[in-house]
ZASEPA-164599 format. One record per residue (C-alpha): residue in three letters; x, y, z. Coordinates in steps of 0.25 Angstrom, whole numbers, plus 2048, in hexadecimal, padded with zeros to 3 digits. Layout:
ALAXYZ/...
% end
This chain:
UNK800800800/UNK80580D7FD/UNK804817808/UNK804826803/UNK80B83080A/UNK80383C809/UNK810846809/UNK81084D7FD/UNK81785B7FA/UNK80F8657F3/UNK81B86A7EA/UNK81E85C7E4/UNK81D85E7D2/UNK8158517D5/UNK80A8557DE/UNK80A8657D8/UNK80785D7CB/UNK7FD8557D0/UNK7F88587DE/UNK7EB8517E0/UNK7F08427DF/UNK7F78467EC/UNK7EA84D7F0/UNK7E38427EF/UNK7EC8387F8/UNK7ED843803/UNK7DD844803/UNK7DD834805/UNK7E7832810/UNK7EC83F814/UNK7E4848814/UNK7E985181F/UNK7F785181D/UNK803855823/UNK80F857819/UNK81D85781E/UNK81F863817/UNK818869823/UNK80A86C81F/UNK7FB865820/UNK7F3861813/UNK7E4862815/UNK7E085B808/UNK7D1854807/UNK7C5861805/UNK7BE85F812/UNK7CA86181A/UNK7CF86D812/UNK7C2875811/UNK7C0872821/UNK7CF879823/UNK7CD884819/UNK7C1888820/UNK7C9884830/UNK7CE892837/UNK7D788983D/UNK7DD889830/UNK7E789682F/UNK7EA89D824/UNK7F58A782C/UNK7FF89C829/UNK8098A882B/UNK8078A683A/UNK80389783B/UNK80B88F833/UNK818889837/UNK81A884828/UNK818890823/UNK82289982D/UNK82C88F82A/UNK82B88F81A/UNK82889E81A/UNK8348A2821/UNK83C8A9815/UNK8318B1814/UNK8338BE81C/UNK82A8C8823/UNK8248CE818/UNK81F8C0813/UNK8198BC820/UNK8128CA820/UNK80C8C7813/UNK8078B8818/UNK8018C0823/UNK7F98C981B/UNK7F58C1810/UNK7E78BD812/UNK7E58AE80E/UNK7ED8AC81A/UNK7E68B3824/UNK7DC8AE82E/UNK7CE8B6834/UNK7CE8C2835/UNK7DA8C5830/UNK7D48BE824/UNK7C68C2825/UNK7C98D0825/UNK7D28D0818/UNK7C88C8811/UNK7BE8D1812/UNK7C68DE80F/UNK7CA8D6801/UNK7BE8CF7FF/UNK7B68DC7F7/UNK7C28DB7EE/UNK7BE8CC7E8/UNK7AE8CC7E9/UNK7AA8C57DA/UNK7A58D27D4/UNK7B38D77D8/UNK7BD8CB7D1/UNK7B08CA7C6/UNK7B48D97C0/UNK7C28D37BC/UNK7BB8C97B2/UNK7BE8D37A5/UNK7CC8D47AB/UNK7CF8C57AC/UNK7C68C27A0/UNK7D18CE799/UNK7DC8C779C/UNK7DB8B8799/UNK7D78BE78B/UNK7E48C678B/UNK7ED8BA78F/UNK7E58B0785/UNK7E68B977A/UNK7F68BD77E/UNK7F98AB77C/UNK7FA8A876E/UNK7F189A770/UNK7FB89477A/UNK7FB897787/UNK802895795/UNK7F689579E/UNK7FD8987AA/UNK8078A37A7/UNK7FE8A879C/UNK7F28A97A1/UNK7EF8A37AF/UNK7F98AA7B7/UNK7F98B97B0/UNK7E98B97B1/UNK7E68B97BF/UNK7F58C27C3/UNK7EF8CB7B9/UNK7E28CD7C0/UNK7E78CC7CC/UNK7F18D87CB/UNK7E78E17C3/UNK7DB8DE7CF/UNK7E88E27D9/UNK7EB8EE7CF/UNK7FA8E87CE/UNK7FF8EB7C1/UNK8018D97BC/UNK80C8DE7B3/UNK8148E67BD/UNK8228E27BB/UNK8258E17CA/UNK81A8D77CB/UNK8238C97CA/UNK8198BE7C9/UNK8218B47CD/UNK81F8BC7DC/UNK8108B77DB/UNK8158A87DC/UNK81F8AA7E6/UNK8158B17EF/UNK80C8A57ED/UNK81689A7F0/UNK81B8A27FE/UNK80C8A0802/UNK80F893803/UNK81588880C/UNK81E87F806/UNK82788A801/UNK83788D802/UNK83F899808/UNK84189D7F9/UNK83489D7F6/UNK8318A6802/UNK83B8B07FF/UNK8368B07F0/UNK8278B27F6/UNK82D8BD7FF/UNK8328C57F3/UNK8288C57EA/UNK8208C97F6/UNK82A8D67F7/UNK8288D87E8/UNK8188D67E6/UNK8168DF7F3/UNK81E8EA7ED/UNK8168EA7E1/UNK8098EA7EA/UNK80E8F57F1/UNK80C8FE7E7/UNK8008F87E1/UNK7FB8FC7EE/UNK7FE9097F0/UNK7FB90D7E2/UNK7ED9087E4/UNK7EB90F7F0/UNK7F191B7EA/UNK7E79197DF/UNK7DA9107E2/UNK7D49087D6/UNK7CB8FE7D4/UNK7D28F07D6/UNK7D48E77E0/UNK7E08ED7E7/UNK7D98FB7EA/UNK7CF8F27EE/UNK7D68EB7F8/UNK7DD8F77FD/UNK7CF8FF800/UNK7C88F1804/UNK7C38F4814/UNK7BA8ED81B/UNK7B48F3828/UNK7C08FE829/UNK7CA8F2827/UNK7D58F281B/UNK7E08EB815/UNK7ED8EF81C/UNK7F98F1811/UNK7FF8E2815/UNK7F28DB812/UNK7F08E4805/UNK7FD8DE802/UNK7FD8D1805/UNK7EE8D17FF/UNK7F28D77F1/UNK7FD8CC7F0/UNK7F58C27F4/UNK7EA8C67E8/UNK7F58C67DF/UNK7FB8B97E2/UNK7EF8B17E4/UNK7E88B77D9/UNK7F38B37D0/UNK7F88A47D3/UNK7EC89D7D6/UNK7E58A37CB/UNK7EF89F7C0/UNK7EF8907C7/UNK7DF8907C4/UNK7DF8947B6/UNK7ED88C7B3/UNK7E687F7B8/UNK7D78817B7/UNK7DA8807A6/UNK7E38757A9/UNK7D886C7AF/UNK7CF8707A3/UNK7DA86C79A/UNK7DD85E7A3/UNK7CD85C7A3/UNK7C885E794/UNK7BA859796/UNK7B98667A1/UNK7C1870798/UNK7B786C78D/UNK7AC86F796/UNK7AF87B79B/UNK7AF87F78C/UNK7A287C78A/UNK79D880797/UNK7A488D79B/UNK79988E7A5/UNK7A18847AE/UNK7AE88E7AF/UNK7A98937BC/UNK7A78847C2/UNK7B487F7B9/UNK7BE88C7C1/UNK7B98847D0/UNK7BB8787CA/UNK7C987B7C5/UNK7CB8827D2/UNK7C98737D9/UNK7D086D7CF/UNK7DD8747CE/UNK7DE87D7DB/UNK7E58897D8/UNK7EA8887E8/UNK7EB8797ED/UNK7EC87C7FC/UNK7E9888806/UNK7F1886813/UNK7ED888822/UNK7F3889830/UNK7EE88183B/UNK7EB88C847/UNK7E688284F/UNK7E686F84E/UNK7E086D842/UNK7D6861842/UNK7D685B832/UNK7D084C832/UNK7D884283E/UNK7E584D83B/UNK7E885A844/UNK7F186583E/UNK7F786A849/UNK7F887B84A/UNK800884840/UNK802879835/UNK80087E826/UNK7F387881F/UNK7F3875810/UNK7E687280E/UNK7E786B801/UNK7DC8727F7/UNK7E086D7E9/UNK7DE85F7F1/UNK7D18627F9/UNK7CB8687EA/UNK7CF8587E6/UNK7C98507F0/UNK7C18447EC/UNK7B78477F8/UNK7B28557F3/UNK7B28537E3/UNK7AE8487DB/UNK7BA8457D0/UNK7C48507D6/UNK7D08507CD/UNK7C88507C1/UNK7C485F7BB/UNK7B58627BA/UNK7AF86F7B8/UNK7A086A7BA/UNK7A58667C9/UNK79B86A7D3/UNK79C86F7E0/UNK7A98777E0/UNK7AE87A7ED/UNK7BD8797EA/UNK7C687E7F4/UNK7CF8857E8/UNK7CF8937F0/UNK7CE88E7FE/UNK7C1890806/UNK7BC898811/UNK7C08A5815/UNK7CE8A380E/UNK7C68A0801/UNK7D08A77F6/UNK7CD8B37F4/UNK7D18B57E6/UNK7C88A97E0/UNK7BE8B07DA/UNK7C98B67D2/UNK7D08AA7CF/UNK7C38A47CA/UNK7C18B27C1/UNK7CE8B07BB/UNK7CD8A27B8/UNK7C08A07B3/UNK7C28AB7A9/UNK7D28A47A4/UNK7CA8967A4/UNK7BF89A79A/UNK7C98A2791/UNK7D3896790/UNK7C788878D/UNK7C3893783/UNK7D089277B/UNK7CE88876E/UNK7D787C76F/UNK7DC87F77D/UNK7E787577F/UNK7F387478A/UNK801873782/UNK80F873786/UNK81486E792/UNK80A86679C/UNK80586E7A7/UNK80E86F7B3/UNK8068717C2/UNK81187A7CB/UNK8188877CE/UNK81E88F7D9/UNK81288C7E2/UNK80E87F7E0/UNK80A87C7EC/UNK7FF8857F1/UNK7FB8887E2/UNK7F787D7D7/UNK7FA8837C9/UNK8008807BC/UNK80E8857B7/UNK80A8877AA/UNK7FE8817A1/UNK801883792/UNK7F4884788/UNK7F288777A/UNK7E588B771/UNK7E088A763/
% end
């Protein structure tokens, strides 16, 4: 008999190519999981929408986790600071307070106004590919930077804007990381904030009407954002609108193209593109975990997590299980019932989703539009600098009649 050992490492090329084999075998007979690299994997649906909704369940890791002080050390103060004021890692109030300062910003007749834009710029980058196209770098990734920056009235071209910074900032938001990857996240911090800096005091020097004068006059009961948390928030927007939004488009064409029979019908029935983006989203999650810090014993099944260990709660695995969906790894965009955990849940619910879902329902229809669509060159790679939070594709080459 073969006993599986459920120790896996997120970062192995075989797992980031194929996660939801190993998923599956932690759902079996592991499914609260303590891995020697020093965190806890939650990986079956019950168990990971009961600790997204648990307020034992920090999200200040800054001042929880042993893990995270000891991989973060490289870091500095100013990168602690920024942890501090992010808020997708703060708990009520703290959080409850800047949610609903921000919230005005991202109400759906808010992100709906940007539908001409979006529409306006997928045309512009289709029309700009002469019938071959790298999905990612043409499409997928300058898209949602592009509406992004414009909402945050950054200018996307700025030359002191280095988009690599973006990725760096999102893999020091993460766990398993190295003393170089820290000080690279710390200096593109430097250099994003600098750019912000003046982004800022030009808005409040001249008010318009986009989102960052919107966040700088948002108030609630004589309450504002203080200048860190405008900061931390502006990056925050930028970086999160950008990465996971890419991953999304990238890999929802992807499973159309692995899945024919669903590419075809989304063709035919473009009524479904608003249930086929959810679908996608449980599919392929752009994020394939959201951690937590035990404040207090943890209680997950027969298993105790004791205080201040990190929790990945494993949602590119919880969106697979065999319990919740019938057929899991097969795509189907007429799949009813929906309630994927692709942007978290509860009161840390992404906030840019409704964007996300803008962005990529409006780059979907425009692509399985294209005559004779067809994936060329090299086969699709999955990876990149922050494959382990974040599921995306390097690159997805496509041509067209």
């Amino acid at each position: 008999m073969v006993i599986f050992d459920p120790y896996f490492d997120p970062r192995d090329p075989e797992h980031v190519r194929n996660p939801y084999a190993t998923y599956a075998r932690l759902r079996a007979e592991a499914p609260v999981h303590h891995s020697p690299l020093g965190f806890w994997i939650i990986s079956r649906y019950d168990d990971v929408m009961e600790l997204l909704r648990d307020p034992r369940g920090s999200r200040e890791m800054h001042q929880w986790s042993e893990a995270y002080e000891q991989s973060h050390a490289a870091a500095g103060p100013a990168w602690e600071q920024f942890v501090i004021d992010q808020v997708q890692f703060m708990d009520p109030p703290n959080h409850t307070r800047q949610r609903k300062l921000v919230a005005k910003a991202f109400t759906p007749m808010a992100i709906d106004a940007n539908r001409p834009r979006v529409d306006q710029i997928v045309r512009e980058l289709l029309d700009a590919a002469p019938g071959r196209l790298d999905v990612v770098e043409e499409l997928a990734r300058p898209l949602p930077y592009r509406i992004i920056s414009e909402m945050l009235g950054v200018p996307w071209d700025d030359p002191r804007l280095e988009p690599e910074w973006i990725t760096m900032i999102v893999r020091g938001l993460s766990t398993l990381v190295t003393d170089d990857d820290m000080r690279n996240a710390r200096d593109a911090l430097v250099g994003i904030t600098d750019l912000f800096h003046d982004v800022i005091e030009d808005h409040r020097r001249r008010p318009r009407n986009d989102l960052m004068s919107a966040l700088i006059s948002a108030e609630e009961e004589g309450d504002r954002l203080s200048t860190n948390e405008l900061f931390a928030l502006s990056i925050n927007l930028l970086v999160g609108g950008s990465e996971t939004t890419m991953n999304l488009i990238a890999s929802a064409l992807y499973s159309l193209m692995r899945f024919p029979d669903q590419l075809d019908r989304l063709r035919h029935h473009p009524a479904l593109m608003r249930n086929a983006v959810e679908e996608f989203l449980r599919f392929e999650s752009p994020a394939q975990f959201q951690s937590r810090t035990a404040t207090q014993p943890i209680v997950v099944g027969d298993v105790t997590i004791p205080p201040r260990q990190t929790i990945y709660l494993c949602l590119g695995s919880a969106n697979h299980d065999e319990n919740r969906w019938e057929r899991p790894d097969q795509l189907d965009i007429d799949r009813g019932e929906l309630q994927h955990m692709a942007f978290g849940y509860g009161i840390h619910h992404c906030l840019g989703a409704s964007l996300a879902r803008l962005e990529t329902t409006v780059a979907v229809q425009a692509l399985v539009a294209l005559h004779g669509l067809e994936l060329v060159g090299p086969e699709p790679e999955w990876g990149g600098a922050a494959a382990l939070s974040q599921r995306g594709l390097k690159h997805l080459h496509v041509s067209w009649n």
